[in-house]
N, C-alpha and C positions, 0 to 999 in steps of 0.2 A: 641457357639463360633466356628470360622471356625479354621481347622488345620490351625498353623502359622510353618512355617519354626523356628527350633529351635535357630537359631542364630538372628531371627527380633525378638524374643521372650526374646529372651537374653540381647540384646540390649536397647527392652524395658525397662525391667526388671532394667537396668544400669540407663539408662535416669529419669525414674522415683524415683528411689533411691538417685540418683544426686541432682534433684527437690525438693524430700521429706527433704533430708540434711537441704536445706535452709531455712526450715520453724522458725528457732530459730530468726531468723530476724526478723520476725512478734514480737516477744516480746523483742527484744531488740528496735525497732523503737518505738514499743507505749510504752515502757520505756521514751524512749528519752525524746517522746514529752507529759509525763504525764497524758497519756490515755490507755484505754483497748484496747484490740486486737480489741474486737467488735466495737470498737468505731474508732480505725484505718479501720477496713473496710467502715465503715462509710464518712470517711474521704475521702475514696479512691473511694468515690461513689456521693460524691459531685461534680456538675460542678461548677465551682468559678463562672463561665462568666452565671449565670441563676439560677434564686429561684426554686426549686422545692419543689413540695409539701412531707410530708411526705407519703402520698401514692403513689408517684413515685418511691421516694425513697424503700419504702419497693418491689414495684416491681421490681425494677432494681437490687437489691441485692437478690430476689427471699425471703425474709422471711415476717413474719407477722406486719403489721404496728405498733404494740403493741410493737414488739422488737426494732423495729427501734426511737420510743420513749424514750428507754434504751439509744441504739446508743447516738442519740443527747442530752439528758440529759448529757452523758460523756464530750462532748464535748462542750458545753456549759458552764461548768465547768471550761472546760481548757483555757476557753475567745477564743476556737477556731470556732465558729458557733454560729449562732443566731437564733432565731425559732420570723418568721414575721406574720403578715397578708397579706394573697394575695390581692394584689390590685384589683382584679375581684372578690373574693367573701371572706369578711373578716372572715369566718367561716374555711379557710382553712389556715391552718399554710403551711408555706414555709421555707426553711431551705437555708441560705445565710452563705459562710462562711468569720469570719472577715478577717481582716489585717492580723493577727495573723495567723490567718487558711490558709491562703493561704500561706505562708511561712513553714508554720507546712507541709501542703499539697508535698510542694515542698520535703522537708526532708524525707517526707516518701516517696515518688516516689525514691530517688535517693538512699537511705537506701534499699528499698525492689528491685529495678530493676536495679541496679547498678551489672554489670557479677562479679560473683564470685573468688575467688584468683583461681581457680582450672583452670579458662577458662585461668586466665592469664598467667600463666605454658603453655597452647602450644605454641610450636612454631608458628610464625605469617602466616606461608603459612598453616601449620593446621586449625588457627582461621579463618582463610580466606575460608579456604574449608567446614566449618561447617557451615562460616555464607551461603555458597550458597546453601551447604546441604535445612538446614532449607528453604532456602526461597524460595529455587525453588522445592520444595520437597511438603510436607506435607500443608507448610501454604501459597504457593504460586500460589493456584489453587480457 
């Protein structure tokens, strides 16, 4: 690792700590919507608007297609995904999410990515300066 200056180091350190806080969301949202955390990333890995197969799915989430059976078993359960035949080759299961799941979908989006009460404490020209921070910064290149 290269020498960092000790206050980017610091600040990291904060950023990430901030980040790491919010992980209790993850299990209050797949409370919500009566599923497993795994089964919420799952959800969070579905395109509504196109079937994909279970082996895209296991790749786009980076783990074993075996687990990703777990995954949608869960949610299947919760009437929130259905497991299809691809119509090109009916040997391939495709993962479609219902009515249900896309609303479910919605909920977890706004449950997990919705700014934090902390962000809502700065003042507005603060939140203002961070959103530019961030955007023109680090994720704007």
């Amino acid at each position: 690792m290269v020498d960092a200056d000790p206050l980017l180091v610091e600040t990291w350190q904060k950023l990430m700590g901030f980040v790491l806080e919010q992980r209790f969301r993850w299990a209050e949202v797949s409370a919500e919507l009566g599923i497993t955390q795994a089964g919420l990333r799952a959800l969070l890995a579905i395109d509504p608007g196109r079937p994909q197969s279970m082996r895209e799915l296991a790749t786009a989430m980076n783990c074993d297609p075996s687990y990703v059976t777990a995954m949608i078993d869960d949610l299947e359960r919760a009437g929130l995904a259905d497991r299809r035949p691809s119509p090109a080759d009916r040997r391939v299961k495709t993962v479609v999410l219902t009515p249900r799941g896309i609303t479910a979908l919605q909920t977890a989006r706004d449950g997990l990515l919705s700014p934090p009460a902390q962000l809502a404490q700065l003042p507005p020209a603060e939140q203002q300066q961070l959103a530019r921070l961030l955007q023109q910064g680090l994720f704007g290149r």
